[in-house]
C-alpha positions in Angstrom: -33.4 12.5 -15.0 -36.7 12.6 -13.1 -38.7 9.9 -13.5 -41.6 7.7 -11.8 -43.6 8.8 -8.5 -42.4 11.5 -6.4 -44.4 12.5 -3.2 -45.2 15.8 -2.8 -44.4 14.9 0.8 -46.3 16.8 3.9 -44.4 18.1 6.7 -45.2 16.6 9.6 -45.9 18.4 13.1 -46.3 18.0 16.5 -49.7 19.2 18.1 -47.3 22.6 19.7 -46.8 22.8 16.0 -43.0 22.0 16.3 -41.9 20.1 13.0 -41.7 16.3 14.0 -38.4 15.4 13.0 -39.0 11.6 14.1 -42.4 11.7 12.4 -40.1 13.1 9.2 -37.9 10.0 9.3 -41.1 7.2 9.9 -43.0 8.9 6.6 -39.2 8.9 4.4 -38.5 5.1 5.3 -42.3 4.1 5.0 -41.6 5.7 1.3 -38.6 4.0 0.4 -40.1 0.4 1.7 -42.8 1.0 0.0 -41.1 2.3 -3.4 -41.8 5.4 -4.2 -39.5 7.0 -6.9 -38.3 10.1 -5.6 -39.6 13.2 -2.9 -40.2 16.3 -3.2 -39.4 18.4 0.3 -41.4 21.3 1.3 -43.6 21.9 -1.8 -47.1 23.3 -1.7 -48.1 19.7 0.3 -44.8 20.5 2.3 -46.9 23.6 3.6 -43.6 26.1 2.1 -45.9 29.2 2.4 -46.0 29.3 6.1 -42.7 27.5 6.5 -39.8 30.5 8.0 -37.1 30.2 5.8 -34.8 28.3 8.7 -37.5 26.3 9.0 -37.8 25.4 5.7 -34.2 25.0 5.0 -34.2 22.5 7.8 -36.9 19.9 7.4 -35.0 19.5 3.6 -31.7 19.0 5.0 -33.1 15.9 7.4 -35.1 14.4 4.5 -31.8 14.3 2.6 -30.2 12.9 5.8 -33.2 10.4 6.3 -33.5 9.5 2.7 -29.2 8.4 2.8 -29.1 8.3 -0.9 -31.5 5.7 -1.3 -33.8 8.2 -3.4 -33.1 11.1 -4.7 -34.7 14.5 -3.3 -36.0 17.4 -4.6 -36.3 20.7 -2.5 -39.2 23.2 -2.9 -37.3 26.3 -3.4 -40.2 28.8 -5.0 -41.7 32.4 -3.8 -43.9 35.2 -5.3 -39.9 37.1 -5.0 -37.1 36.2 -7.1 -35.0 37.0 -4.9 -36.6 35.3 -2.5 -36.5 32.1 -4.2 -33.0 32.9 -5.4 -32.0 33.0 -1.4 -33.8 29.5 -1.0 -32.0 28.0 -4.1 -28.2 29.0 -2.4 -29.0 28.1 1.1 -30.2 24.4 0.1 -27.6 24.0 -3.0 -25.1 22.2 -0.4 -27.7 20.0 1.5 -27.0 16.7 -1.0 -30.0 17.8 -2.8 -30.8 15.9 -6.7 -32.5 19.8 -7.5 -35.5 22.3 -7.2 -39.1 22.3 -7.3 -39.7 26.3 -8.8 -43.2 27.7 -8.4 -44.9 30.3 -11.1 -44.8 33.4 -8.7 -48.2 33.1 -6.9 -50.4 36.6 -6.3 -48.3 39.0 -8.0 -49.8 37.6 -11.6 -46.6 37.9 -13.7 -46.4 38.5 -17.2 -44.9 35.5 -19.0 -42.3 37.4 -20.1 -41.8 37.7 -16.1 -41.6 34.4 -15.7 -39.1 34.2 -17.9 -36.8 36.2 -16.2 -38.3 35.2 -13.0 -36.6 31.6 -13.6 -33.9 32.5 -15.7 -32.4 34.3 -12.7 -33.1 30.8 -10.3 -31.5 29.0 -12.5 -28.2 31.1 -13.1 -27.8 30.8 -9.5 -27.9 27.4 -9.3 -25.8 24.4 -10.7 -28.7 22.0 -9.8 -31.1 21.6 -12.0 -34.0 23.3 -11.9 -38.1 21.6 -12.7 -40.7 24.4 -13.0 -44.4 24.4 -11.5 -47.4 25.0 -13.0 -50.5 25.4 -10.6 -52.6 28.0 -12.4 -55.5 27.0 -9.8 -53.3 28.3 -6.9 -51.3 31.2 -8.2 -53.9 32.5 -10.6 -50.7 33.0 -13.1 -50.6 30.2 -16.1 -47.2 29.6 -17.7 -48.2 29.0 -21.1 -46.5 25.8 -23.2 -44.1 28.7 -25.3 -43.1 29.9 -22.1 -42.2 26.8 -20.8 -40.4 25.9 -24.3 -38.4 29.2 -24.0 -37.0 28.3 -20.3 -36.4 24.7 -21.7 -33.5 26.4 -23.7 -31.9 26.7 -20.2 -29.2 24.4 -19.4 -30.2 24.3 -16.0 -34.5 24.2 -16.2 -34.5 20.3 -16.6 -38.4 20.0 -16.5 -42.4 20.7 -16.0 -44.3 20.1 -13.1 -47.6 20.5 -14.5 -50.6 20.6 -12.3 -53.1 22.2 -15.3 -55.2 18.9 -15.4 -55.2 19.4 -19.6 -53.9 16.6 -21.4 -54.2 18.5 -24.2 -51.8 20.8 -22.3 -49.2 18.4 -22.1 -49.4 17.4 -26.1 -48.8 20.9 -27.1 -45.8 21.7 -24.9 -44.4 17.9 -25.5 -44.7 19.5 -29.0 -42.5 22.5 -27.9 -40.0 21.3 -26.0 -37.0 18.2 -26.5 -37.5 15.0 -25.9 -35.7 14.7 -22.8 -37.0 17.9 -20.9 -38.9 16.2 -18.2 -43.2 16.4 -17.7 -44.1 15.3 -14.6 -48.0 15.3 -13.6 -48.8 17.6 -10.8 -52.5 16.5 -10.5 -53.8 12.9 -9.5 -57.3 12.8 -11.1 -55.9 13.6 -15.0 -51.8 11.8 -14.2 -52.9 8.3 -15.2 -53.7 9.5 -18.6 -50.6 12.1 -18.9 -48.5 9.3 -18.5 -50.0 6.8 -20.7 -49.6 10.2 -23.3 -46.1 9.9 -23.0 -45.4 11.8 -19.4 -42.5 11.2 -17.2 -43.7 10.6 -13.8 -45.8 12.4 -11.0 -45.9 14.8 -8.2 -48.7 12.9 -6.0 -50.2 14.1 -3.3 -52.4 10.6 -3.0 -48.8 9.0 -3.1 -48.3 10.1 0.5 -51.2 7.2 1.6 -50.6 4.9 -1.5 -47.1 5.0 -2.4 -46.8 1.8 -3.6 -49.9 2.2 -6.0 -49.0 5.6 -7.3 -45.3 3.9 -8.2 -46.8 0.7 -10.0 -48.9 2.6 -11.9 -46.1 4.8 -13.1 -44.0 1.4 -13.5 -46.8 0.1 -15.6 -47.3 2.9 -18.2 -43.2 2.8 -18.8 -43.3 -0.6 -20.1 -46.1 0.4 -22.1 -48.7 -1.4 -20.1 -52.1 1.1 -20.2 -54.6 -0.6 -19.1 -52.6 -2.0 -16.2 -51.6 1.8 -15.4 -55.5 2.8 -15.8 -56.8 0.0 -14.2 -54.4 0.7 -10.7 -55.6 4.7 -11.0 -59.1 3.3 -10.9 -58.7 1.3 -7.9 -57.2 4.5 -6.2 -59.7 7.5 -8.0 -61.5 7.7 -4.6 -58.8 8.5 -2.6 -57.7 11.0 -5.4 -60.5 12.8 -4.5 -60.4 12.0 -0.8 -57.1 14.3 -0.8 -58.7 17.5 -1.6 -62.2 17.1 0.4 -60.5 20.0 2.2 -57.3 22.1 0.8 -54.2 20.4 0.4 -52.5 19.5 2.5 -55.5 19.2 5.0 -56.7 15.9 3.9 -53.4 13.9 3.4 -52.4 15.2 7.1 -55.0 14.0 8.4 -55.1 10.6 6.6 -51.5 10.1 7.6 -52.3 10.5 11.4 -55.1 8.4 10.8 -53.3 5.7 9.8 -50.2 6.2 12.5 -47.6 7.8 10.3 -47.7 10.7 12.6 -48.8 11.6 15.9 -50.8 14.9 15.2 -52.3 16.4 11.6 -51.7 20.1 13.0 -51.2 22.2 10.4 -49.7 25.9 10.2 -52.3 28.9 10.1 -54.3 30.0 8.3 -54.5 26.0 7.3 -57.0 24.8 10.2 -57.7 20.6 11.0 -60.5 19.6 8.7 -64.1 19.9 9.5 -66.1 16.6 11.2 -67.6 15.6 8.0 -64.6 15.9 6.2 -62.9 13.6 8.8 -65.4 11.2 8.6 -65.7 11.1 5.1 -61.8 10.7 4.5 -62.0 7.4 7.1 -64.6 6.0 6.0 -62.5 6.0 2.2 -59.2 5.1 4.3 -61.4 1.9 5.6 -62.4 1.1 2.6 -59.0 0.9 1.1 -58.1 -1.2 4.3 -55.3 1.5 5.1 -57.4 1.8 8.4 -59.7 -0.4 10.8 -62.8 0.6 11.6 
């Protein structure tokens, strides 16, 4: 259902932190010319903490608009609230959407039994499918492989976003759950080697500077072709790294205005515009990629 490279696309802003809706439309097109898979709206790169709910309703509505069917769409629609996500879930369901991007509730630390319920209840709301996100390095919460397994029996939970970094996490919930149940790769350093185990795509946050890359290399692994897929990761490591110099989605802002995909790389508070060094460092990877001139 989902497969290949989706963005974990940024949301772009104007320096009066206004979202830049023109800036929106550049960075969709620049991903459909360049052939990236799929996006993913207002995720964790999509800055959803800080987003107000119109807000964030909003900026997924004009990707769908932008994108016109040419790829599909997936909205971020978690929260540390079920209900909270629940609202999210039925305000977007009518947007043209392909489904949801569902975050292990972040600070609260829920039992896995919690989450359990927690997404059970998303997904009886909803009549879109529904992927689940694991980023135990941001909402302290791990959603173990049996958990995941027992939220697969949903008709509606379609998938794993998995951001652990453990390709021995991925063998042991492939293990768990049908064939079909889609494992995406939610972390660039480890996602050349979770798809060349058998995964199903990526969440990229490098894909918003190298879409084209972050798609061949998916491409490449599907028809079986490793060391093609390892070899284009390789080429790219760097800038995997160059990404999270700073938090996300610090870096990839920054790159993007950088390279003229947006006018400003403001960001809402508490994120801040990265540090001079960081700057500097980033460039000096973006020039030696030739995705800027010195």
């Amino acid at each position: 259902m989902f497969k290949g490279s989706y963005v974990a696309l940024v949301t772009p802003m104007k320096a009066s932190g206004e979202i830049d809706y023109s800036a929106l439309e550049k960075l969709v097109a620049f991903h459909i010319e360049q052939g990236t898979h799929g996006i993913v709206s207002v995720g964790t790169t999509g800055e959803s903490a800080t987003l107000p709910f119109e807000e964030h309703i909003k900026v997924v509505k004009q990707t769908v608009a932008f994108a016109n069917g040419k790829i599909p769409v997936i909205a971020g629609s978690g929260a540390n609230a079920t209900d909270e996500a629940i609202f999210l879930s039925e305000q977007m369901a009518g947007l043209g959407i392909d489904g949801f991007l569902s975050v292990v509730p972040y600070y609260n630390k829920p039992q896995q039994r919690g989450m359990v319920a927690h997404f059970n209840a998303i997904a009886d709301a909803t009549d879109l499918p529904v992927l689940l996100y694991n980023v135990p390095g941001r909402t302290v919460a791990d959603m173990l492989p049996e958990t995941v397994a027992q939220l697969a029996s949903h008709s509606n939970i379609v998938g794993l976003k998995d951001a652990t970094g453990d390709i021995q996490r991925l063998k042991d919930t492939q293990a768990l759950v049908p064939s079909d149940f889609v494992l995406l790769s939610g972390d660039d350093g480890s996602s050349a080697e979770f798809l060349c185990a058998g995964g199903h795509g990526v969440i990229s946050v490098t894909a918003n500077v190298v879409p084209n890359a972050i798609s061949r290399m998916c491409e490449a692994a599907f028809e079986g072709k490793f060391d093609e897929c390892r070899q284009i990761n390789a080429s790219i490591a760097s800038l995997h790294d160059g990404m999270f110099i700073e938090p996300n989605p610090v870096m990839p802002k920054w790159a993007l205005y950088k390279m003229g995909l947006m006018e400003s790389a403001e960001l809402r508070l508490p994120m801040v515009l990265p540090e001079l060094a960081s700057q500097k460092q980033l460039e000096e990877l973006l020039e030696k990629h030739a995705l800027i001139s010195g």
